[in-house]
BADO-650524 format. One record per atom (N, C-alpha, C): y, z, x; residue in one letter. Coordinates in steps of 0.1 Angstrom, whole numbers, plus 5000, padded with zeros to 4 digits. Layout:
YZXa...
//
This chain:
302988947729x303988947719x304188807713x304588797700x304688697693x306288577701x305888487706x307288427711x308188367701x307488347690x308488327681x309388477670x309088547681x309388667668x308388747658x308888847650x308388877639x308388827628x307588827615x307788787602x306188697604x306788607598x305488507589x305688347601x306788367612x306788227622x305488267630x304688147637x303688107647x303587977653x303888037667x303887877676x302287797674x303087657667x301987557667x302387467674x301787437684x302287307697x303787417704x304387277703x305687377709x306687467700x306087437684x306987447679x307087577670x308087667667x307687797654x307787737643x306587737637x306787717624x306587847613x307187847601x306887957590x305487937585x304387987589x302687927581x302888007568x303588047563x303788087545x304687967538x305187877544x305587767533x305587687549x304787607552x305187527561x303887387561x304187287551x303487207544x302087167552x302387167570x301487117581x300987217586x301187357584x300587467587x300387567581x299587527571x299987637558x299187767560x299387857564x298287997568x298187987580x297887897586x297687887599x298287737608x297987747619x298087627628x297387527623x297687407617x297087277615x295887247603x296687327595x295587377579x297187307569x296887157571x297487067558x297387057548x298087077539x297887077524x297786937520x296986907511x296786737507x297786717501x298486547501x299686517493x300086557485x299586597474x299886647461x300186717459x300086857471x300486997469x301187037478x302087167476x303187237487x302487367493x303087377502x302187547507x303487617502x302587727493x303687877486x302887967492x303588057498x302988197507x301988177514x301488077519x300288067530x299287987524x299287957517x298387917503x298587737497x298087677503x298087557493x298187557478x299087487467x299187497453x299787417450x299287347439x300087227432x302087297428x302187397424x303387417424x303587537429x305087537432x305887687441x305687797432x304887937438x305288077428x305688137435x305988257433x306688387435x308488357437x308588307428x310188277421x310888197437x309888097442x310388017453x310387877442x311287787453x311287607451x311087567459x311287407456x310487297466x311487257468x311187247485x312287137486x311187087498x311386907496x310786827503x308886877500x308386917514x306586987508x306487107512x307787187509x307287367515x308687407502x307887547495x307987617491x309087707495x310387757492x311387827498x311687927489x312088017493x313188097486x314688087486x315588007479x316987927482x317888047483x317388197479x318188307478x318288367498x317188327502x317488407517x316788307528x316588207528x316088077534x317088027543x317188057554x318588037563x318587867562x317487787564x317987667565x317887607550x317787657534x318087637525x318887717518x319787757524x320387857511x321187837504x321287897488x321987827479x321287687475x320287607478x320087467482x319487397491x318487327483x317487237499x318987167506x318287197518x318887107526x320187197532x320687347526x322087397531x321787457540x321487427556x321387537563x322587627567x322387747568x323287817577x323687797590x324787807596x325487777610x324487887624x324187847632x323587907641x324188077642x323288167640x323788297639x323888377626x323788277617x324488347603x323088377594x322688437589x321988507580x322188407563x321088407556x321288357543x321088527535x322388567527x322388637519x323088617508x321388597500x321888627477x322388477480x322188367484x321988227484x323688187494x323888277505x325488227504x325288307524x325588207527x325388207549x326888357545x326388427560x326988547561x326088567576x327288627582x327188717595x325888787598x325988907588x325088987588x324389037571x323489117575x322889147556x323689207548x323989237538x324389327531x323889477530x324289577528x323789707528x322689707518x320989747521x320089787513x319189627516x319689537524x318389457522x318489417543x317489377540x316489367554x316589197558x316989177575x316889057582x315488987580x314888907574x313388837577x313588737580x313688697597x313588557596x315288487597x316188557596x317188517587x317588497576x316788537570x316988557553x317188697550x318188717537x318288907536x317588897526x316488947528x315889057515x315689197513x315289227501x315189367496x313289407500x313289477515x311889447511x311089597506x312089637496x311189747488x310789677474x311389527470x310989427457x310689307461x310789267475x310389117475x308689087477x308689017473x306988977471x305988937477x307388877493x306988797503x307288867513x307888997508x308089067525x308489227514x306989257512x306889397508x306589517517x307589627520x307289717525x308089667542x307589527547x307989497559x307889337553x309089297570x308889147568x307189087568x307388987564x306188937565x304688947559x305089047546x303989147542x304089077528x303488937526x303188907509x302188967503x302989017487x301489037478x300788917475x299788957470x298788877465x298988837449x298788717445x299088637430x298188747420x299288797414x298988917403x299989057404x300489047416x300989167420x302389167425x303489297423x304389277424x304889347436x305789347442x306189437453x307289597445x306789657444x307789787442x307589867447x308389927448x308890057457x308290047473x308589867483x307389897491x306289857492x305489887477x304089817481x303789767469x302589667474x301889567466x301089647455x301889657444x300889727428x300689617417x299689627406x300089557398x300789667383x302189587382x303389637374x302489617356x302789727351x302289747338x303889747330x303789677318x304189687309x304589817299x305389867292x305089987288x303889937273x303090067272x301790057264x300490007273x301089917285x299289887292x299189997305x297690017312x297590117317x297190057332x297690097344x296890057356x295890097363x294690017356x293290047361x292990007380x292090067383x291189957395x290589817385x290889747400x290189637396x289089577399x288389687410x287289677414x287189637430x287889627434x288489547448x289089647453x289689757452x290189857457x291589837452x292489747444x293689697439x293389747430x294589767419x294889807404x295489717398x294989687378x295289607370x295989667362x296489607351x296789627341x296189577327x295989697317x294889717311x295389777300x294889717284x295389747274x294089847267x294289957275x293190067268x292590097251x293590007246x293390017229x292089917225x292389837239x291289677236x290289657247x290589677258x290089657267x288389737269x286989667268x285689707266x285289747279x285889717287x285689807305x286789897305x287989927296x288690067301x289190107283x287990117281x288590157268x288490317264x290290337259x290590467255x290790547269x290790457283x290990557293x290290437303x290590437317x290290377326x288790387331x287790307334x286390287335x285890327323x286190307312x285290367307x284890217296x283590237297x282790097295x281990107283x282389987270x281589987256x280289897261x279689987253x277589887251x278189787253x277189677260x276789557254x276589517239x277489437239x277489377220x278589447211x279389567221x280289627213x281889597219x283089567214x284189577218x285089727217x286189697224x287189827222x288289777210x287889867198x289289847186x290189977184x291289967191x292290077185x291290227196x291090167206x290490287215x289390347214x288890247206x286590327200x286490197204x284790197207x283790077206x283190107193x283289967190x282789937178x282189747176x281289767170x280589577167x281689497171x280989397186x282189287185x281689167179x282689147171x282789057160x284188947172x283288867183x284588827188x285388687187x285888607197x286488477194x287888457181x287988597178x289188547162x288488577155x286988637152x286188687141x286488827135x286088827122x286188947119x285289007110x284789127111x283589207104x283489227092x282889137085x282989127067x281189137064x281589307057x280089367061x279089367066x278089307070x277589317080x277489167091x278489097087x278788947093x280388957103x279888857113x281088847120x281788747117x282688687108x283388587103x285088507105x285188377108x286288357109x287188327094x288088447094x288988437076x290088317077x289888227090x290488117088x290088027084x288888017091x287887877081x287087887075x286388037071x285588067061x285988067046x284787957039x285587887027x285088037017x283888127022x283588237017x284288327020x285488367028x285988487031x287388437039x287988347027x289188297032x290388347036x290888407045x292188497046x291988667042x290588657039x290388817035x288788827034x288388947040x286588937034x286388917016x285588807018x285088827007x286288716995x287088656999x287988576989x287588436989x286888416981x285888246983x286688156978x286888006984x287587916981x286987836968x287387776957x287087706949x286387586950x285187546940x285187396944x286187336947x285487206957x286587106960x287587136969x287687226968x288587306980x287887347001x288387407005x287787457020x288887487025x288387597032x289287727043x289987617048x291387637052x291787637064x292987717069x292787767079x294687827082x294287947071x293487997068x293288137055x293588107045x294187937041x294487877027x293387837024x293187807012x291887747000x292887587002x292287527005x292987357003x292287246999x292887156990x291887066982x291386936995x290386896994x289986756999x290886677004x291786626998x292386487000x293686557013x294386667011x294686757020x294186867022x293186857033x292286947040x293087037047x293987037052x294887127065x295987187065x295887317066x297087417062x297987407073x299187367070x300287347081x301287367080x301587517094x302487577090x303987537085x303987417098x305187417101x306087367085x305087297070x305387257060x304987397047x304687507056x304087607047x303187517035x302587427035x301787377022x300287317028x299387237020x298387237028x298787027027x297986987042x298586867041x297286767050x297486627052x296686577061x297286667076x295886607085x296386697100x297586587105x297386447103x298686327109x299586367106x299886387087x301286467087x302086587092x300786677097x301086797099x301486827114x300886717123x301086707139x302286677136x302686567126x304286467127x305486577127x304886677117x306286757114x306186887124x305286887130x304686997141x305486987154x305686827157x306086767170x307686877177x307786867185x308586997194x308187107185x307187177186x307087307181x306287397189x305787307202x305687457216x305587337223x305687397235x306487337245x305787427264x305587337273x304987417281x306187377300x306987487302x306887457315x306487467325x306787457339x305787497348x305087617349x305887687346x304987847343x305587907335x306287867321x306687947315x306787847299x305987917291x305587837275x306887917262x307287817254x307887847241x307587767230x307387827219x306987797206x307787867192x307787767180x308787817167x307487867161x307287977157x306888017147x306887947129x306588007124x306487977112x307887937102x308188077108x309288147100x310888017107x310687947117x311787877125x312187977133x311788047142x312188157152x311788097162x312188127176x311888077188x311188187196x310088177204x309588267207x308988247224x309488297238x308988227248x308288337256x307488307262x306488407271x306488317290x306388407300x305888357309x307088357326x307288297334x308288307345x309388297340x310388397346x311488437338x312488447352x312388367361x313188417371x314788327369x314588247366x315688177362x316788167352x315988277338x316388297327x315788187311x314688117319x314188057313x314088057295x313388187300x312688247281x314188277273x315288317281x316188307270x316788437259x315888527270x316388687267x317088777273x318088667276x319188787284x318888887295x317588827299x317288917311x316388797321x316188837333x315688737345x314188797345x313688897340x312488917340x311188897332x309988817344x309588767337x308288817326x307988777317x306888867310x305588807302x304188857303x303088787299x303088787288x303988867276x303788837262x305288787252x305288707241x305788627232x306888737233x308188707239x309788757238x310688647229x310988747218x312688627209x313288577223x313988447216x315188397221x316388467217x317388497223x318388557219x319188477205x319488457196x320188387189x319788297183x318288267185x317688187176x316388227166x316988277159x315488317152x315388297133x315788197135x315588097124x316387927125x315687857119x316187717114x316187657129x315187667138x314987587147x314287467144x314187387152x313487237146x312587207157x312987207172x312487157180x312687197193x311587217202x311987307217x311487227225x311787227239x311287147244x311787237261x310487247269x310987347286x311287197295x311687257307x312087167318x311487287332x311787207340x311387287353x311587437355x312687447351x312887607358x314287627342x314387597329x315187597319x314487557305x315087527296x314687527281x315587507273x315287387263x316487357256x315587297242x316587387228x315987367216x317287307205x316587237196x317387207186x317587287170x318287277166x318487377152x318687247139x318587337130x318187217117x319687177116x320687217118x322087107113x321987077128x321387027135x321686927146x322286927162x322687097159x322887137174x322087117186x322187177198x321587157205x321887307217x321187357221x320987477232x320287497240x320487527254x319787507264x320087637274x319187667277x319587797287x318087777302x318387877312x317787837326x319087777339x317987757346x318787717360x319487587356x320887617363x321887467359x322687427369x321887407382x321987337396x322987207391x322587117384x323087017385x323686987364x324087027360x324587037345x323487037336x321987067340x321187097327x321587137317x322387207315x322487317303x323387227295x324387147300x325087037298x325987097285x326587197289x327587287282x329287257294x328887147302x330087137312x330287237323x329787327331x329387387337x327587377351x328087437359x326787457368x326587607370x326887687358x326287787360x325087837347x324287947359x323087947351x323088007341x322088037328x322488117319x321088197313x321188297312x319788377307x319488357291x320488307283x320588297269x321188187267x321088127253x321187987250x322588027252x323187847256x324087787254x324887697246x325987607238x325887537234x325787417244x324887257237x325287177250x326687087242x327087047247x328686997240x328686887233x329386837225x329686707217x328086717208x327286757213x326186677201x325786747188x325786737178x325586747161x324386717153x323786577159x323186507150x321886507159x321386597169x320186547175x318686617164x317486537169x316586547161x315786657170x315386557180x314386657194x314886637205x314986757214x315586777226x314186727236x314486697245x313386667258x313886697270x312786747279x313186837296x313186737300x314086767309x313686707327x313186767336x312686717347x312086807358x312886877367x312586897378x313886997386x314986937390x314886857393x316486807398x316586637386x315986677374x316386557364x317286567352x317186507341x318586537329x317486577320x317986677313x317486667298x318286537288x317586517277x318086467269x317786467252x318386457242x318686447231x318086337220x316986317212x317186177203x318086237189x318786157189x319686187176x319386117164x319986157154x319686077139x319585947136x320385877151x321085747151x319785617156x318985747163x317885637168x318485617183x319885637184x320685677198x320085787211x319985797225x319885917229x321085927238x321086037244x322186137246x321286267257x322086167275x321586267286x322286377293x322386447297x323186477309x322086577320x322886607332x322486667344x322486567355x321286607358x321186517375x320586347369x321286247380x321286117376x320886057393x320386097399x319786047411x319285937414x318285917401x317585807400x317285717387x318485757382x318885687370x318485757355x317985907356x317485977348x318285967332x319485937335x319985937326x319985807313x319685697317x319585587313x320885547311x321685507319x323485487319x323085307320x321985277325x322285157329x321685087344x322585187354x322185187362x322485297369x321685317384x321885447390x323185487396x323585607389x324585647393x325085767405x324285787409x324085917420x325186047420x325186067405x326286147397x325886267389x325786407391x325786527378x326786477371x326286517356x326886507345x326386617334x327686717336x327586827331x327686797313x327886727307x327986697297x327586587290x326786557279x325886467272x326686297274x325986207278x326686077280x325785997271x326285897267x325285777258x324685717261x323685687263x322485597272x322285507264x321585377268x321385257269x319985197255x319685347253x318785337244x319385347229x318485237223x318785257207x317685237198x317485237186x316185237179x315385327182x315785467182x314385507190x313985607176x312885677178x311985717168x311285837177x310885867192x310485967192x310585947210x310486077215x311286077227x309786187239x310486167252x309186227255x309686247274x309886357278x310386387296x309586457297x309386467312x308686577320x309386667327x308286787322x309086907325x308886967337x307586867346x307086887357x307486837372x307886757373x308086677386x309586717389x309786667403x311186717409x312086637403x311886477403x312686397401x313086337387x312186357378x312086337365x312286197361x311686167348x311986077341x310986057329x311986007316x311785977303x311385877297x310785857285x310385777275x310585797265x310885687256x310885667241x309985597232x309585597224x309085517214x310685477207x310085297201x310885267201x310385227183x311785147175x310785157159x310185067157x310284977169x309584827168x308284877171x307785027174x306485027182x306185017198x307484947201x307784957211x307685097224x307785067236x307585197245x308785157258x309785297255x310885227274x311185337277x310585337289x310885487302x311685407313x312585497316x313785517327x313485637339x314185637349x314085777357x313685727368x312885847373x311885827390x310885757386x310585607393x309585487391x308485537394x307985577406x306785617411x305685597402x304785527399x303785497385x304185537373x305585597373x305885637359x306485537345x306785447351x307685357339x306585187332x305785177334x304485127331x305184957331x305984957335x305484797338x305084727346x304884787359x303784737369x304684777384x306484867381x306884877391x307185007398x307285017413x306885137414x308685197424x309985187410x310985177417x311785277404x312885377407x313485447397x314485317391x314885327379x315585207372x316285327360x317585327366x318485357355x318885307340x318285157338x318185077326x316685107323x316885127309x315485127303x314385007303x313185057308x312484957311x311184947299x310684807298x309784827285x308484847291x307684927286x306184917289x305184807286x304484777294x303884647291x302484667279x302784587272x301484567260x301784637246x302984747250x302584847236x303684807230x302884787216x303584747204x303484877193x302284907190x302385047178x302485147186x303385217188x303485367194x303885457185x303385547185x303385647175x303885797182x303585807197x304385957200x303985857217x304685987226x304685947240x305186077245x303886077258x304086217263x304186177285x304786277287x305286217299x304486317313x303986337323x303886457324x303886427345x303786477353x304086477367x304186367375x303486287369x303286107379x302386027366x302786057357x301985937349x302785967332x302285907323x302385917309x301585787300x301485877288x300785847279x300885787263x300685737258x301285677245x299985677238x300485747224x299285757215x299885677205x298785547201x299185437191x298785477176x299485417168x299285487153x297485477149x296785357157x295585387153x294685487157x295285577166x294785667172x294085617183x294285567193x293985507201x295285587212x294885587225x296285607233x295685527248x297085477251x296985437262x297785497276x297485487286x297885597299x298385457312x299585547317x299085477334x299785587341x299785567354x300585657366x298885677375x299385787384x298685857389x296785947383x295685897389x294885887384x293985957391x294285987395x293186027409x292186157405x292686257396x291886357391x291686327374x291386147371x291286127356x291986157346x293686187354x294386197342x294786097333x294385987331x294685897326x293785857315x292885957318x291585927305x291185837303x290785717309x290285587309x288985617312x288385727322x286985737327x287085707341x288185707348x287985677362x289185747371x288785757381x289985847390x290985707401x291185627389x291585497398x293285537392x294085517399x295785497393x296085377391x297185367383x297685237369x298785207369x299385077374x301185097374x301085007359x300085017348x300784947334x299285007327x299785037317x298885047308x297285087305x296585157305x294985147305x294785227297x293585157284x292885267273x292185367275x292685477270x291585597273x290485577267x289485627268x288185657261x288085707250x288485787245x289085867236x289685817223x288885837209x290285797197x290085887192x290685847179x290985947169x292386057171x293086027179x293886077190x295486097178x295886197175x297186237171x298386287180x298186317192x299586417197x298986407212x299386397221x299086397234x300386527241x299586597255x300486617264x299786597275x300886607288x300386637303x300986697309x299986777320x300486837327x300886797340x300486827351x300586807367x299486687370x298186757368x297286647366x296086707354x296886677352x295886697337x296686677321x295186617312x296186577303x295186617288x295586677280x295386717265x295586677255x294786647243x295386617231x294586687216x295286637209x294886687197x294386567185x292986587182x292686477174x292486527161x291886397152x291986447136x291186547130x290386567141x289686707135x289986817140x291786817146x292386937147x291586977159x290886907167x290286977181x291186937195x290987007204x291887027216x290986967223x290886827236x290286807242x291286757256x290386797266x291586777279x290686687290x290786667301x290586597308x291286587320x290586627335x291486597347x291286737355x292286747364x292286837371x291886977366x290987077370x290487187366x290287337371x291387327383x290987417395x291487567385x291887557378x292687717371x292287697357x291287637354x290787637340x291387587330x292387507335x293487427323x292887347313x291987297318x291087217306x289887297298x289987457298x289887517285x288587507284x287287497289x286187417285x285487547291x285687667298x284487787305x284587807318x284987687322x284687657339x285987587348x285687617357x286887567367x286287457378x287287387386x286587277391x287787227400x287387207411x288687097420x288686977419x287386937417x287486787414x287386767400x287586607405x287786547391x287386557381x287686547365x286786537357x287486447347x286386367346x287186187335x286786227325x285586297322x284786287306x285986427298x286086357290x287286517280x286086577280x286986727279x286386857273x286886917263x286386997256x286487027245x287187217248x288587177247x289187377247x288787387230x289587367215x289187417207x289087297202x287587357190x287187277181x287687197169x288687317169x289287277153x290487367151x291087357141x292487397137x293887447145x293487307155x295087317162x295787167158x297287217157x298287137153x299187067164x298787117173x300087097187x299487167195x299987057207x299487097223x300687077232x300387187243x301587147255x300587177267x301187107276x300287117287x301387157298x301487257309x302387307317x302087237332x302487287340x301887257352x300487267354x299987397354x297987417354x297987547346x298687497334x298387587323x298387487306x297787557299x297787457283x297987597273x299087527260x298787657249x298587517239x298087577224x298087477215x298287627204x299287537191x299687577181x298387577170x297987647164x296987677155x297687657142x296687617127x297187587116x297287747112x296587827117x296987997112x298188017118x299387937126x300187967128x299988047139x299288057147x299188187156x298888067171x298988127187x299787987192x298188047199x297487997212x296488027222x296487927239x296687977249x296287937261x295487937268x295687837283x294687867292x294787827307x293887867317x294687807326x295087907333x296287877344x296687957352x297288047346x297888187351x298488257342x298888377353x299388337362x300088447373x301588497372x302288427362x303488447359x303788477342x302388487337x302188597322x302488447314x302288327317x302188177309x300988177301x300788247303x299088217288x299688357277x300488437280x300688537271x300088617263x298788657270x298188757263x298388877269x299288927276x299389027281x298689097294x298288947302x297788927315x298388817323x298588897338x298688797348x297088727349x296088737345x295188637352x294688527345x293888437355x293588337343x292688297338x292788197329x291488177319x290888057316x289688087318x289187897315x289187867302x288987977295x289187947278x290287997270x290588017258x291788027254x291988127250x292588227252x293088307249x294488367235x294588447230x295988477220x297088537223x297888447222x299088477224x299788627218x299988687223x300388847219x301588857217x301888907204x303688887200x304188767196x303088617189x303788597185x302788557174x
//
């Protein structure tokens, strides 16, 4: 018999450990996960899924986690059970002891059917057992493994019009027939397969040819001197102008992406356990869901760890998600499935995340910013660290500023600004993040060493980035899988030129980092294990040399944890990357090395 009991515990040395989130025994006895990652379900991974968090390097569930409940660090009193995040005697009627934790194990994920019984990443627990959950309209095929998928029989060329059933070679499934695939965004203009976005012969329609002087783009005919149709100006424009006015216009959290459409609508897809996406419901989904109450005159979005907060054209500000510590910064710590207001502010331009236990914050009209939430490590820029939530917007220390930039990735978070002198000052968790050579959190804004022309700054798990107006960008932090684009897997506590120019708009992710240059192409660089860098292929190690996700006609990039989407001048958004929690949004949990379309929006 097991001496430590039933469930997911096993004596390692003397001791029970959980080998489904137990950092030094992850799956088994003495199978360490490297620094950089936590064990979630038995499994090494750069970040916690199946609607668990981190606390310290193991993966928990805060809802039935006896020695986290409610909260890293809250254990329960000897005897007592964690039930629905709150110590108690015994379970509640309809859910099950694991461990000390109550769960429901006819829906939990990690104890389906019985304690100790996780599904596998793609699948959900119902009624009992490990299925994969269809959408209404998709169908649950085999997946060849003896498991079942989910499958959009109208499209799908292995189950199309009905499950196995498989189109020729060279033909796709349209509307339930095989017929010529014309694929990649192409479309069949008589006997050609053509893209009506940048075809200057079949511009927006077969067969509507652009004028001299003119060329496709975005399905517009656009003259020379402005080559690039962009949405977010509905006119045709340079691509620098068009990234400028593009900037917060998608946005990538750890596993859950949002983006403004054309029209100023807000539109979010992906992990919804928190209330992230903003539709009044906790469930999460692989395709483009409205925001509740926003669906016009948005300006700018921006995700955070496990929340989301956007701005509106008269200067509001709204934020909805987990509000542990006053994210939502409506004065309050409770969570909310649909926007909120955040209080006192009018005049902000662009909103920016923080990471899980950091502040969001505000640039306003003033050139002023404006934080609140968690201040642990000075996130807020007050000055200095105040080891204080602040459920409501406070003034920070910053002024002059011009363009703003948090991560929506790390636990502890921390910010940057461009400043109008050109200038660059990050505050928050030090750890390689604030670039002047120190490796300490600083509540006062600190300046980055060397940079004078800054033009945008992006922030992303242990490092950040500054793209200079000549198109040039410079990186430091954490380096080790080439996120820093320099060409080497060395880390940087100040400054180092990437390789790379021509460079408009940067993001990063975990370890990995993207941008968008003047020929509207997507190129990434770094970590590759889930296809985040968009390029065909996957990879654990390093990669310094960029790759190329798309060629041409994107306007904006976000990079998530180990996922990327980028905004197209057709207005239409595409991902890549991981996608177990429906963050690439095409209407699959799985993932993709190349990019995919965003469905619904």
């Amino acid at each position: 018999s097991n001496p430590c009991g039933a469930d997911n515990f096993k004596m390692c040395g003397a001791t029970c450990v959980d080998t489904q989130n137990d950092f030094q025994n992850c799956g088994d006895c003495g199978k360490a996960c490297p620094d950089n990652q936590v064990c979630s379900h038995g499994s090494c991974a750069v970040v916690c899924g199946g609607g668990t968090s981190r606390c310290g390097s193991s993966c928990v569930d805060l809802k039935a986690d006896p020695q986290n409940c409610g909260g890293c660090g809250k254990a329960c009193p000897s005897g007592q059970v964690c039930n629905q995040s709150n110590c108690a005697l015994t379970c509640q009627s309809g859910l099950t002891d694991c461990s000390g934790g109550c769960v429901d194990i006819t829906a939990n994920d990690a104890n389906c059917g019985t304690c100790g019984n996780a599904c596998p990443l793609g699948k959900q627990c119902v009624a009992s057992a490990c299925v994969a959950t269809c959408q209404p309209g998709w169908t649950s095929c085999g997946d060849g493994d003896g498991g079942t998928t989910c499958v959009d029989t109208t499209d799908d060329s292995s189950n199309c019009n009905g499950c196995g059933i498989k189109c020729p070679s060279g033909y796709f499934c349209n509307g339930g027939a095989c017929g010529l695939n014309c694929a990649g965004g192409t479309t069949k203009c008589g006997s050609a397969c053509v893209d009506e976005q940048v075809d200057s012969n079949n511009c927006g329609s077969c067969g509507f040819a652009c004028g001299a002087g003119t060329t496709c783009s975005g399905a517009h005919c656009c003259a020379t001197a402005t080559p690039y149709y962009c949405p977010a100006e509905s006119k045709c424009d340079t691509i620098q102008n068009c990234v400028l006015k593009s900037g917060g216009a998608i946005t990538a959290g750890t596993s859950h992406t949002c983006a403004i459409n054309p029209s100023g609508a807000l539109y979010c897809w992906g992990y919804n356990g928190d209330g992230e996406l903003g539709n009044t419901s906790n469930t999460s989904t692989n395709t483009a869901v409205g925001v509740t109450g926003l669906t016009s005159g948005i300006a700018a979005v921006a995700a955070w760890y496990e929340g989301t907060c956007a701005t509106n054209a008269s200067g509001g500000v709204n934020c909805w998600g987990a509000n542990f510590y006053g994210q939502l910064g409506n004065g309050s710590t409770s969570a909310s499935n649909k926007p909120v207001s955040v209080s006192v502010i009018s005049t902000a331009l662009v909103p920016s995340g923080g990471g899980y236990y950091g502040a969001n914050c505000a640039l306003l009209k003033s050139g002023g910013i404006d934080c609140w939430g968690y201040d642990e490590y000075g996130n807020l820029a007050l000055g200095s660290v105040t080891l204080t939530d602040y459920t409501t917007p406070q003034v920070s220390k910053v002024t002059g500023a011009v363009a703003i930039g948090g991560t929506a990735l790390n636990f502890d978070g921390n910010t940057c600004a461009v400043l109008g002198s050109g200038g660059v000052q990050c505050w928050g968790y030090g750890y390689y993040s604030l670039g002047d050579g120190s490796t300490y959190e600083s509540g006062a804004p600190i300046t980055a060493t060397g940079i004078t022309n800054a033009a945008q700054v992006a922030v992303g798990e242990e490092n950040a980035c500054v793209v200079m107006k000549d198109g040039s960008m410079k990186c430091w932090g954490y380096g080790y899988y080439g996120t820093n684009g320099d060409g080497t897997t060395s880390s940087a506590y100040t400054p180092v030129s990437a390789t790379l120019t021509g460079i408009v708009q940067a993001s990063l992710g975990d370890l990995h980092a993207c941008v968008v240059t003047t020929a509207g192409a997507v190129k990434c660089v770094g970590y590759n294990y889930y296809g985040q860098l968009g390029n065909g292929t996957t990879s654990s190690s390093a990669t310094t040399a960029w790759q190329t996700a798309i060629s041409g006609g994107a306007i904006s990039v976000a990079c998530g944890a180990n996922h990327t989407c980028a905004l197209l001048s057709s207005g239409k958004a595409q991902c890549w990357g991981y996608g177990a929690s429906g963050q690439l949004g095409n209407g699959s949990n799985t993932n993709s090395s190349t990019p995919v379309n965003v469905s619904g929006f």
